[in-house]
C-alpha positions in Angstrom: 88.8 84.8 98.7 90.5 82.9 95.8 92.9 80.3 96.9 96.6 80.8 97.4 99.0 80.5 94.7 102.8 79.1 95.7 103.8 82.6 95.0 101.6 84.4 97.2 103.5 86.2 100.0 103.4 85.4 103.7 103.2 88.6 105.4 104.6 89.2 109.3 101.8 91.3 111.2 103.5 93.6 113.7 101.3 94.8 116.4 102.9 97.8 117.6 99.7 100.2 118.4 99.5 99.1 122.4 99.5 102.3 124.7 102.3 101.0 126.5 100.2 102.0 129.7 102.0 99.7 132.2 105.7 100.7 130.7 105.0 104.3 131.4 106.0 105.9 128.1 107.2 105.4 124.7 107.8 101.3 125.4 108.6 100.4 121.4 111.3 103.0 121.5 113.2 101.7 124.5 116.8 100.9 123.9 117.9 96.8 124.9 121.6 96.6 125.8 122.7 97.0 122.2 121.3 100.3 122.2 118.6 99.0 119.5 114.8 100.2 120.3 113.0 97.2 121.7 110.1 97.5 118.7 113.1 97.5 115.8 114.4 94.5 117.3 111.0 93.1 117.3 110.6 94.2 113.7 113.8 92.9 112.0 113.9 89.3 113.5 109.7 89.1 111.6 111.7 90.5 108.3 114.3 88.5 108.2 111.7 85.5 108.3 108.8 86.5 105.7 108.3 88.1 102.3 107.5 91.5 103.5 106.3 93.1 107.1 103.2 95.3 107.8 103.7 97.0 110.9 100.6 98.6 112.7 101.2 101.9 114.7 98.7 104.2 116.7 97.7 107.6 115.0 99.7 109.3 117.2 103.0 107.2 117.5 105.1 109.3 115.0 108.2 108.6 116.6 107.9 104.5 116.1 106.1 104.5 112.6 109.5 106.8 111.6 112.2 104.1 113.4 109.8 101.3 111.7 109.6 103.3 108.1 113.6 103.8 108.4 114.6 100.3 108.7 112.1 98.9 105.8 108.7 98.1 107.7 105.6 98.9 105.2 103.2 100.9 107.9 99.6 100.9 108.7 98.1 103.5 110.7 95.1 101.6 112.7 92.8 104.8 113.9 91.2 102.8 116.2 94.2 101.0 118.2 92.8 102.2 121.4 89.7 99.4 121.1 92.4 96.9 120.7 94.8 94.2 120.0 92.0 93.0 118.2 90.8 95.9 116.4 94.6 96.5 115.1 95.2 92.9 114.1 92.2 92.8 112.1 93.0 96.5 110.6 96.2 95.1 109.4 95.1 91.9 108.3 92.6 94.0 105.8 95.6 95.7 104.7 96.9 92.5 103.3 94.2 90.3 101.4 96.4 88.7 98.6 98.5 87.2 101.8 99.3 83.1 101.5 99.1 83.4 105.4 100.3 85.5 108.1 102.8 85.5 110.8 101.4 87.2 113.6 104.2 88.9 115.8 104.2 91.4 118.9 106.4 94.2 118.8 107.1 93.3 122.4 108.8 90.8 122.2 112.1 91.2 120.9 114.0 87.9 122.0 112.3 85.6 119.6 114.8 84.3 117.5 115.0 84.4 113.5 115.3 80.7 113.4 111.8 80.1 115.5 109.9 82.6 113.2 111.5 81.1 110.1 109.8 77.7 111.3 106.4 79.2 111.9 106.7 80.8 108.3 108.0 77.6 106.4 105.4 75.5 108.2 102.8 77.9 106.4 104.9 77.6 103.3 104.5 73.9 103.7 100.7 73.8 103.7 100.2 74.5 108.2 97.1 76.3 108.3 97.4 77.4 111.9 100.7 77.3 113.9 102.9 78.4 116.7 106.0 78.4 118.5 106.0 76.2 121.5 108.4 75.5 124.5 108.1 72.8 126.8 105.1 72.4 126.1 103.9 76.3 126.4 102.3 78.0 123.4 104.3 80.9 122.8 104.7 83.6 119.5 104.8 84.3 117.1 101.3 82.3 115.8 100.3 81.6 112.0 97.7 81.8 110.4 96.5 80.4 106.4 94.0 82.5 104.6 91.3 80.2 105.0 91.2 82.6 108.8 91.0 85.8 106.6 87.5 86.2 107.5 87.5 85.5 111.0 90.9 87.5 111.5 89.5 90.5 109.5 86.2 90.6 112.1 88.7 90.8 115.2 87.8 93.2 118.1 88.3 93.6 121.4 91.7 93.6 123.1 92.1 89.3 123.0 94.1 89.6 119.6 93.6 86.2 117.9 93.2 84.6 121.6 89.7 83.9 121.3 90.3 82.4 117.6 93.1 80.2 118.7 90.9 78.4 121.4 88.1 78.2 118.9 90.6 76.4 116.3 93.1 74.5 119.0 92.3 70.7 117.3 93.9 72.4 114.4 96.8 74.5 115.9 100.5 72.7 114.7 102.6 73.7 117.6 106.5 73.4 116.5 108.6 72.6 119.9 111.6 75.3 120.1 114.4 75.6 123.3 113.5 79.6 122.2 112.9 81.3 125.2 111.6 84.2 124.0 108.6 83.1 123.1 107.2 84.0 126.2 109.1 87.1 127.0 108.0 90.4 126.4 108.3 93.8 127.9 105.9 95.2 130.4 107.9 97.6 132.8 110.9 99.1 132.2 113.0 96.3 134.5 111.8 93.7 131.5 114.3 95.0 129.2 117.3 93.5 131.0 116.2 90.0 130.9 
């Protein structure tokens, strides 16, 4: 892996290939109060924050990867997504070698706000080689990651996403203290979504 250039991109990782098991159905498409489906939301406060987006959809999840596509998300089609938050995170991160770092972001959780994930990404910008959102004390999403995790992040499995990774690395981990709520909710059962 050659090092990172100024000009390398940070990319925003959406994980958006869950099964949605607990929700009951198609949980990414769900409207919040402004009508917007909860994985859009998810999608455009991670764009408005980083170079570019890969979002990464099950095989058979037309419906999202086509709200996703519409509204500028570059897609990834992770055919094994039912191993794993794992499996899909490290799928994706493949997808996107020449990446300065990553911003790893749930589609989920759509009550993050632009400002926290713009701190996460700058922090990378600045040099942070593993980082994350933080309130009152609580890690929270989204998390960071430099290249210099490429490796570890590409051999992912399992459905622990980057859990296991983080505890491995925690004398490391930069935790920026936000009063963002939302980096801790996300959408389980349909009664989430009017938080």
């Amino acid at each position: 892996m050659t090092a990172p250039s100024a000009s390398d991109p940070i990319v925003g990782i959406l994980l958006a290939a869950g099964s949605a098991s607990r929700f009951g159905g198609d949980k990414l498409l769900a409207p919040l109060k402004d009508g917007t489906p909860l994985g859009v939301r998810a999608f455009c406060n991670l764009i408005a924050s980083v170079d570019s987006v890969v979002a990464v959809v099950r095989p058979d999840d037309q419906g999202l990867a086509r709200e996703l596509s519409d509204h500028g998300a570059e897609l990834t089609v992770c055919p094994h997504a039912a191993n794993g938050m794992g499996q899909s995170l490290a799928w994706a991160i493949r997808a996107t070698p020449l990446a300065k770092a990553w911003v790893i972001a749930l589609a989920d959780m759509p009550w993050i706000e632009i400002a926290t994930i713009r701190r996460i990404a700058d922090a990378l910008k600045g040099g942070a080689e593993l980082v994350a959102a933080s309130h009152q004390g609580v890690r929270g999403h989204p998390v960071g990651f430099s290249r210099r995790y490429y490796g570890e992040l590409a051999a992912l499995t399992g459905d622990e996403g980057a859990k296991s990774l983080v505890r491995r690395h925690e004398r490391e981990l930069h935790l920026i203290e936000t009063d963002d709520t939302g980096i801790s909710c996300d959408v389980d059962i349909p009664a989430d979504l009017s938080r």
